[in-house]
Backbone bond lengths (Angstrom), bond angles and torsions (degrees), N, CA, C in turn:
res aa  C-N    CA-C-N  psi(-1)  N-CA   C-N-CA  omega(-1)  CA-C   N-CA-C  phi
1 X - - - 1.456 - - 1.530 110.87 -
2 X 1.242 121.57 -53.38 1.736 135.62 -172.95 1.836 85.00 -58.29
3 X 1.336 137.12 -52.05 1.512 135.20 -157.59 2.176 84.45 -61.25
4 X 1.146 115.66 -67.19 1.321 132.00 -170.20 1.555 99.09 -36.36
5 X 1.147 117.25 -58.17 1.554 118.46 -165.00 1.593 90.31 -76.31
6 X 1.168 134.08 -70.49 1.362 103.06 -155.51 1.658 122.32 -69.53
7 X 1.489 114.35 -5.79 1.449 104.64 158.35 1.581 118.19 -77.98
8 X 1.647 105.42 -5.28 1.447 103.65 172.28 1.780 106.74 -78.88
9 X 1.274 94.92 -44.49 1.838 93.08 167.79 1.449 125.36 -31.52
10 X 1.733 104.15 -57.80 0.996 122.86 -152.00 2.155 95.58 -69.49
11 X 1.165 92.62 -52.49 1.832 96.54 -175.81 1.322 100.07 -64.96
12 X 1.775 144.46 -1.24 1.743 130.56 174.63 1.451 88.31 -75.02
13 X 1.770 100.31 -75.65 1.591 110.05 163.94 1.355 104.88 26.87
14 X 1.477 100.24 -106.48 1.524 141.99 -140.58 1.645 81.72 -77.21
15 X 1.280 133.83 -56.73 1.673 109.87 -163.95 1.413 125.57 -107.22
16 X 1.725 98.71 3.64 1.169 106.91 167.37 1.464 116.17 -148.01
17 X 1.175 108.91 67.55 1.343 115.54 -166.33 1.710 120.90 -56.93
18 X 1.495 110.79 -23.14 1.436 101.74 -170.92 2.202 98.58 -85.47
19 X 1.312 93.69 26.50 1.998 86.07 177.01 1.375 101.52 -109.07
20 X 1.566 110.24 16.41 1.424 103.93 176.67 1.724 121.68 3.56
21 X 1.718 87.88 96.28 1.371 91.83 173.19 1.549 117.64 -100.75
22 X 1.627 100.55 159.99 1.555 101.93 -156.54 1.797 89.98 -126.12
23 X 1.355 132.34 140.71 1.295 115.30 -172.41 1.491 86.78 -125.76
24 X 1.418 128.88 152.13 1.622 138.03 -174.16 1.852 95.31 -118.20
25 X 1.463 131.03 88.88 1.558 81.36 158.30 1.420 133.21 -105.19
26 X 1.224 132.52 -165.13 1.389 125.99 -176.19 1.507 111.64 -128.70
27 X 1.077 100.11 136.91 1.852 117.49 172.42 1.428 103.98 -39.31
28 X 1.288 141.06 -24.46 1.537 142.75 -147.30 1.400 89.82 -113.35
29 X 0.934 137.94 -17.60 1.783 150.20 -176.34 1.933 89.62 95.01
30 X 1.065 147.08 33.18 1.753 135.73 161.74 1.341 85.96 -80.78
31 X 1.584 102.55 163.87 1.372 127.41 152.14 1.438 128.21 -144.24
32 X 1.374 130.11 -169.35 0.975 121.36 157.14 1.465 122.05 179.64
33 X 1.406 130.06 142.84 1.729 135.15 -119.76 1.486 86.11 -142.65
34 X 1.655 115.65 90.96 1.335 99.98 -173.47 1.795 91.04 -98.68
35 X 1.408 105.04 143.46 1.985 112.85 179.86 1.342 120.22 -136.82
36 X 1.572 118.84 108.34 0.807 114.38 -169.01 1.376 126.84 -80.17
37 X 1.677 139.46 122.60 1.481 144.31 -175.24 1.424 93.20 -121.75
38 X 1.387 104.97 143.54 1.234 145.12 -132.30 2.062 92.97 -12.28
39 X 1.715 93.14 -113.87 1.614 97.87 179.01 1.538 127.27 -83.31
40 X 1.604 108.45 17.02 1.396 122.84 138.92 1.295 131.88 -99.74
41 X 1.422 111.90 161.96 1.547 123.06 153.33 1.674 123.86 -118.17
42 X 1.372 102.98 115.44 1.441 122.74 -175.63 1.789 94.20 -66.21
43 X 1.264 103.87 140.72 1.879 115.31 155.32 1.447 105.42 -115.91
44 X 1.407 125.67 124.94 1.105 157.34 158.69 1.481 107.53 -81.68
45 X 1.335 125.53 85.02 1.602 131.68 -169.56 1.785 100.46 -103.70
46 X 1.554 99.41 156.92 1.364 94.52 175.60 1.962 82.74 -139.39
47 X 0.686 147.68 140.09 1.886 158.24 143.96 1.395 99.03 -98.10
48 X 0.993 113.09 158.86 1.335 135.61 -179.42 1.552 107.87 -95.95
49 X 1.433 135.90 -29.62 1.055 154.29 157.47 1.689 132.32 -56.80
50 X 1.142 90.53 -60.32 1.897 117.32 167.32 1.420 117.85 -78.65
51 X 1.396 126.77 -58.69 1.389 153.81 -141.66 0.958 140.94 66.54
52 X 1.093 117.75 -92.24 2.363 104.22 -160.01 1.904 73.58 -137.10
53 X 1.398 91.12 127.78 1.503 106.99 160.67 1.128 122.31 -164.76
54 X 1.762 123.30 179.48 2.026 114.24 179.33 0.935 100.82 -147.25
55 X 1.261 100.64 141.20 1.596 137.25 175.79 1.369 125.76 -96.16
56 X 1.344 130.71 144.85 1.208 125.86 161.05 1.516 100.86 -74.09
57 X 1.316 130.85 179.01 1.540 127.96 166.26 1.346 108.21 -135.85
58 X 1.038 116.22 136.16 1.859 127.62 -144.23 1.730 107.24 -149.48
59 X 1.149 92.37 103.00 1.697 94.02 145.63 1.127 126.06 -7.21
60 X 1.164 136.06 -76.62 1.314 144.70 -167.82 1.413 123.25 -109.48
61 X 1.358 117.17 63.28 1.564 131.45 -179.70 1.402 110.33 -94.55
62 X 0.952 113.12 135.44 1.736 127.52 -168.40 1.753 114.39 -138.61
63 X 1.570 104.99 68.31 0.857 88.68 176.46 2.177 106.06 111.55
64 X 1.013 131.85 160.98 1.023 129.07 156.47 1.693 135.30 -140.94
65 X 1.411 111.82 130.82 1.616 119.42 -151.61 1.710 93.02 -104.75
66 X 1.267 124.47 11.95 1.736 108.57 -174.91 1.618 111.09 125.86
67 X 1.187 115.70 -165.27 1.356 124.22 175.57 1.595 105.84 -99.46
68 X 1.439 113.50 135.40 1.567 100.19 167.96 1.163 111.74 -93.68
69 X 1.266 147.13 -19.46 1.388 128.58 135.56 1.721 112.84 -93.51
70 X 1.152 109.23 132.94 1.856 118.75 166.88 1.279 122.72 -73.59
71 X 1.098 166.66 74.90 1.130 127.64 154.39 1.370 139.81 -108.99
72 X 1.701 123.21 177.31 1.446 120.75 -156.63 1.736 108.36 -81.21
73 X 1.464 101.81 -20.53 1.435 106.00 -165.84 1.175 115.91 -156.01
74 X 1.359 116.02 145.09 1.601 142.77 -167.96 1.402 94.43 -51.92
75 X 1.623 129.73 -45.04 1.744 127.14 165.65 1.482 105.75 -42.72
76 X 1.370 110.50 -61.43 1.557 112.84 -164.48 1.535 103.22 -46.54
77 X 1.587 107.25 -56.87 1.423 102.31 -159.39 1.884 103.90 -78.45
78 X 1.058 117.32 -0.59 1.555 121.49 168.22 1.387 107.91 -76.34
79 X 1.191 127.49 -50.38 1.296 131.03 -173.76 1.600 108.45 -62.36
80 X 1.710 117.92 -73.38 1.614 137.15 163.86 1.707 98.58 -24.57
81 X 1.249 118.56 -44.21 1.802 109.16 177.60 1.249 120.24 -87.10
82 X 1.477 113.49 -43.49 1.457 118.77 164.67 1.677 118.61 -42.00
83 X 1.262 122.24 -48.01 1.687 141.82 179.32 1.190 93.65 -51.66
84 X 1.642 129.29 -59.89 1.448 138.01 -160.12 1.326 108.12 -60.28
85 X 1.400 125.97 -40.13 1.509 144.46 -146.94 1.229 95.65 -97.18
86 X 1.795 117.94 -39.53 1.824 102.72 -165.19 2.099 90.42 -80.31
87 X 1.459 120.35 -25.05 1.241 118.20 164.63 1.516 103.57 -20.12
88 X 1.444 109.64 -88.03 1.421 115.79 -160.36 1.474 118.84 -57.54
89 X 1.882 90.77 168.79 2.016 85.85 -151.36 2.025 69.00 -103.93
């Protein structure tokens, strides 16, 4: 999974450079791919427990209820961010 995300890094990078992506990984094999679109930043989380999901990232988090978007695969969540990114001007 950690190999998957950072070639997912590597292609924001390269085609969308102003989402400065930031990749976290963890000794436990978690990670996480925070990307910024427009006046947010998406988290791309993976737990070993939960799995691969994205977040908005918010000020005011209290606690955590799940992923607000799920998905099964490093494609899914490439695509779901990619969509977001061609959004912005």
């Amino acid at each position: 999974m950690q190999g998957q995300l950072k070639e997912l890094k590597k292609e924001l990078h390269r085609d969308f450079p102003r989402s400065d992506p930031v990749l976290t990984l963890f000794p436990s094999g978690a990670a996480s791919l925070n990307v910024k679109i427009g006046s947010e930043t998406y988290v791309l989380a993976y737990h070993l427990d939960v799995g691969l999901g994205i977040n908005r990232m918010s000020a005011a988090t209290f606690g955590w209820e799940g992923y607000e978007h799920p998905v099964e695969t490093v494609e899914e969540a490439r695509s779901f961010l990619i969509s977001r990114l061609k959004q912005c001007p």
